[in-house]
N, C-alpha and C positions, 0 to 999 in steps of 0.2 A: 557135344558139350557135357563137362560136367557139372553137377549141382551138388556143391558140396556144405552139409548143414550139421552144425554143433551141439549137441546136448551137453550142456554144461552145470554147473553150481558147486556148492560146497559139498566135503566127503560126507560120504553115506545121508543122498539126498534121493537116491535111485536111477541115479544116470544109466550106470552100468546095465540095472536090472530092464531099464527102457531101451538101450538099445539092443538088449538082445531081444526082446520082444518086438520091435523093426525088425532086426535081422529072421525073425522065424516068420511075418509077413514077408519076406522074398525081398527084403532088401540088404544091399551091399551096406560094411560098417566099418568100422576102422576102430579097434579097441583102444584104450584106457593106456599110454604112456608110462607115465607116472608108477604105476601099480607093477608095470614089466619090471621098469628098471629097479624098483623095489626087492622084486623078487629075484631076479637075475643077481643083482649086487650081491645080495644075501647070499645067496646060494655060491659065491663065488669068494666069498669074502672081502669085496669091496668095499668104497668108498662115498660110493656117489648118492649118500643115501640122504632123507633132509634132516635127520639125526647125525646124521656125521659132518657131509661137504656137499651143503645146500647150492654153491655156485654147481658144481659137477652135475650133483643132480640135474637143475634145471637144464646143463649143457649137453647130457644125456637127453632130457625130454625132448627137445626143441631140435636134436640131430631125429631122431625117431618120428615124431608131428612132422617136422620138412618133409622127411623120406615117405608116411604115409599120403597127405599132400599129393605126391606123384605121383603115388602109386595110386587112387580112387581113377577107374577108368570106366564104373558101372555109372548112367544117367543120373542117379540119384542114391549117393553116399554120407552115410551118418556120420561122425566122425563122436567118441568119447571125447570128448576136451579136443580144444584146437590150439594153437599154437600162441596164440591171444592168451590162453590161460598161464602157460610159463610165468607173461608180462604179469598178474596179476600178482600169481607167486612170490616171483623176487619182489615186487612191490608190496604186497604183505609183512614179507619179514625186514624188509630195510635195507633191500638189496640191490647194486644200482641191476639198468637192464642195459646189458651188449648190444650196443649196435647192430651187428648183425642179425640181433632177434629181434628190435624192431625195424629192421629191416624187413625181414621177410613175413612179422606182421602183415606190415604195410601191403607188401607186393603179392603173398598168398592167401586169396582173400576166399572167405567163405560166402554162402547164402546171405544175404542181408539181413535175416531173421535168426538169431543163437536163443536156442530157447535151455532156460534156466532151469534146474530141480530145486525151489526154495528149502529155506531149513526145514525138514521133517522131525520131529523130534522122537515121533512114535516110532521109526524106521530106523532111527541112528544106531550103530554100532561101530563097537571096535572091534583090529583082528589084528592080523602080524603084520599088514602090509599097512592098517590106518591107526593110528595112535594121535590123532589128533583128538582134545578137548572139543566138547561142545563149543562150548564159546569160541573157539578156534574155526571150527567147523562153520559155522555163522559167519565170521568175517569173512571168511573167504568167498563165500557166496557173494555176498556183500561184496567186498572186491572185484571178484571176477565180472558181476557183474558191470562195475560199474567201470574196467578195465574196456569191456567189449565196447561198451557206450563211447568210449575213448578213442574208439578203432573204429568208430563213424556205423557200429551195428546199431539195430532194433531188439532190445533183450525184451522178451516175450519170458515171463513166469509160467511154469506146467502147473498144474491142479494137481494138489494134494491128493490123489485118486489112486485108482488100478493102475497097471500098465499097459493095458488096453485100452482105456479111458486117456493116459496120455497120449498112446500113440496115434489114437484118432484125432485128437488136438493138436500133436505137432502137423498131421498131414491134411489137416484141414485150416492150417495157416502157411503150407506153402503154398508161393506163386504159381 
């Protein structure tokens, strides 16, 4: 069996930086979607970016999130954002959601527990792959969160801390 658990929130909340601080504790992770296809676009001179063609985009993340999904075959796998975040995404910006991707919501289900990185404001930053506004940056949390909730999760908030300070809190609220 596997146990597959979400680090999620809005950009530059410290997800990223939290799961790799799991992964140097000896656990299995599954990176950040989003940020690939970002970079990969770019580098290629695509389309799929959320400055350009927000649907693609997302239809990029959610082929990638599925395919990670299948790939987790360690006991206990982190995943950066799950596949539940897409939904929050296109629901953010006013965009419907494909059936297909609540579809597989539904049917690829994570840990009961998706623990959130709330808005940090001290830790926020922009780079080439986040350009999003603070105040952007907030909703989405906001969203996401309340996206998970929507998919029958428990969203649990990390503590403004270290990353070892959260990684003790996520692994001391799994089952």
């Amino acid at each position: 069996m596997v146990v597959r658990v979400v680090i999620t929130g809005g950009p530059g909340g410290g997800k990223t930086t939290l799961v790799k601080r799991l992964a140097a504790d000896g656990f299995a992770v599954m990176p950040e979607s989003g940020r690939a296809v970002i970079i990969e676009q770019r580098a290629a001179g695509g389309d799929a970016l959320p400055w350009r063609d927000r649907d693609a985009f997302a239809a990029s993340m959610v082929d990638r999130d599925v395919a990670a999904w299948h790939a987790a075959t360690k006991p206990v796998t982190f995943f950066d954002r799950g596949v539940v975040d897409t939904i929050g995404y296109l629901t953010l910006e006013g965009l419907a959601v494909p059936t297909r991707l609540d579809e597989a919501a539904r049917r690829l289900r994570y840990h009961d527990r998706v623990f959130v990185t709330p808005w940090w404001p001290d830790i926020y930053e922009l780079d080439a792959e986040r350009r999003q506004t603070p105040e952007v940056a907030r909703a989405t949390e906001i969203q996401i969160g309340r996206t998970y909730r929507e998919y029958g999760y428990e969203v649990l908030p990390l503590p403004l801390d270290t990353p070892a300070v959260r990684a003790a809190f996520v692994r001391d609220h799994l089952d």
